[in-house]
C-alpha positions in Angstrom: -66.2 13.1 -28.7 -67.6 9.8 -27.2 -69.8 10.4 -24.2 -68.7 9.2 -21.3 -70.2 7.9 -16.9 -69.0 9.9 -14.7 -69.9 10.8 -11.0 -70.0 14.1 -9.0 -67.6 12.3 -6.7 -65.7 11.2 -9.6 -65.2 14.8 -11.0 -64.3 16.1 -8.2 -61.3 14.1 -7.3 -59.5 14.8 -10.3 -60.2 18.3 -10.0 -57.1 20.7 -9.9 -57.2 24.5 -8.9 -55.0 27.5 -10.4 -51.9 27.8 -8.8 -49.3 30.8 -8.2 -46.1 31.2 -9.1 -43.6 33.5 -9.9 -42.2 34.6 -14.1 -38.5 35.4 -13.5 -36.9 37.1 -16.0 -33.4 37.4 -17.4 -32.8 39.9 -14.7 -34.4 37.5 -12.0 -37.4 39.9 -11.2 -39.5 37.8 -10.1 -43.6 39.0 -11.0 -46.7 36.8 -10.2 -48.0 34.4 -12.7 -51.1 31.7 -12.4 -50.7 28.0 -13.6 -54.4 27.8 -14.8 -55.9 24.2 -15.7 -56.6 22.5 -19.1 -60.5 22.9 -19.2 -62.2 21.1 -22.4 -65.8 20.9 -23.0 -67.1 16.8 -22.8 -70.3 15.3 -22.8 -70.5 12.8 -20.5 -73.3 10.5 -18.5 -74.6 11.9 -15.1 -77.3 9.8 -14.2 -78.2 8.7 -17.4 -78.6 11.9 -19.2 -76.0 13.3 -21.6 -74.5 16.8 -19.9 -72.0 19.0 -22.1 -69.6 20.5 -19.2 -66.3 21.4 -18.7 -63.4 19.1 -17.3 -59.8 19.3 -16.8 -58.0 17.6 -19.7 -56.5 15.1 -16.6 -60.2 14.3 -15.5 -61.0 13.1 -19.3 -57.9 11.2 -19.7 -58.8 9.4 -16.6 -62.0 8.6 -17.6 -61.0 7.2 -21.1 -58.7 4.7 -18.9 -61.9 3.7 -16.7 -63.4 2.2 -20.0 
């Protein structure tokens, strides 16, 4: 994977939490479920150094488009 800049602020902006919904079933019983995000490992640029760390597959999309 190509390293890539990024930015605390940067990160952070494209960050998405878990969400809650609901599984319904045939029967319409509804139970909790969580949406969870995409997280990928990427090494990317923070101040010049190479860090490995996890991002949302959304935030690593948007930062192939910013090259």
């Amino acid at each position: 994977m190509p390293k890539r800049k990024i930015n605390h602020e940067t990160r952070r902006k494209f960050a998405k939490r878990t969400q809650v919904g609901n599984n319904v079933s045939f029967s319409q019983i509804k139970t909790k479920r969580l949406f969870r995000t995409n997280l990928q490992w990427a090494t990317i640029e923070i101040d010049g150094k190479p860090v490995r760390v996890r991002l949302t597959a959304r935030q690593i999309k948007a930062l192939c488009k910013t090259k």
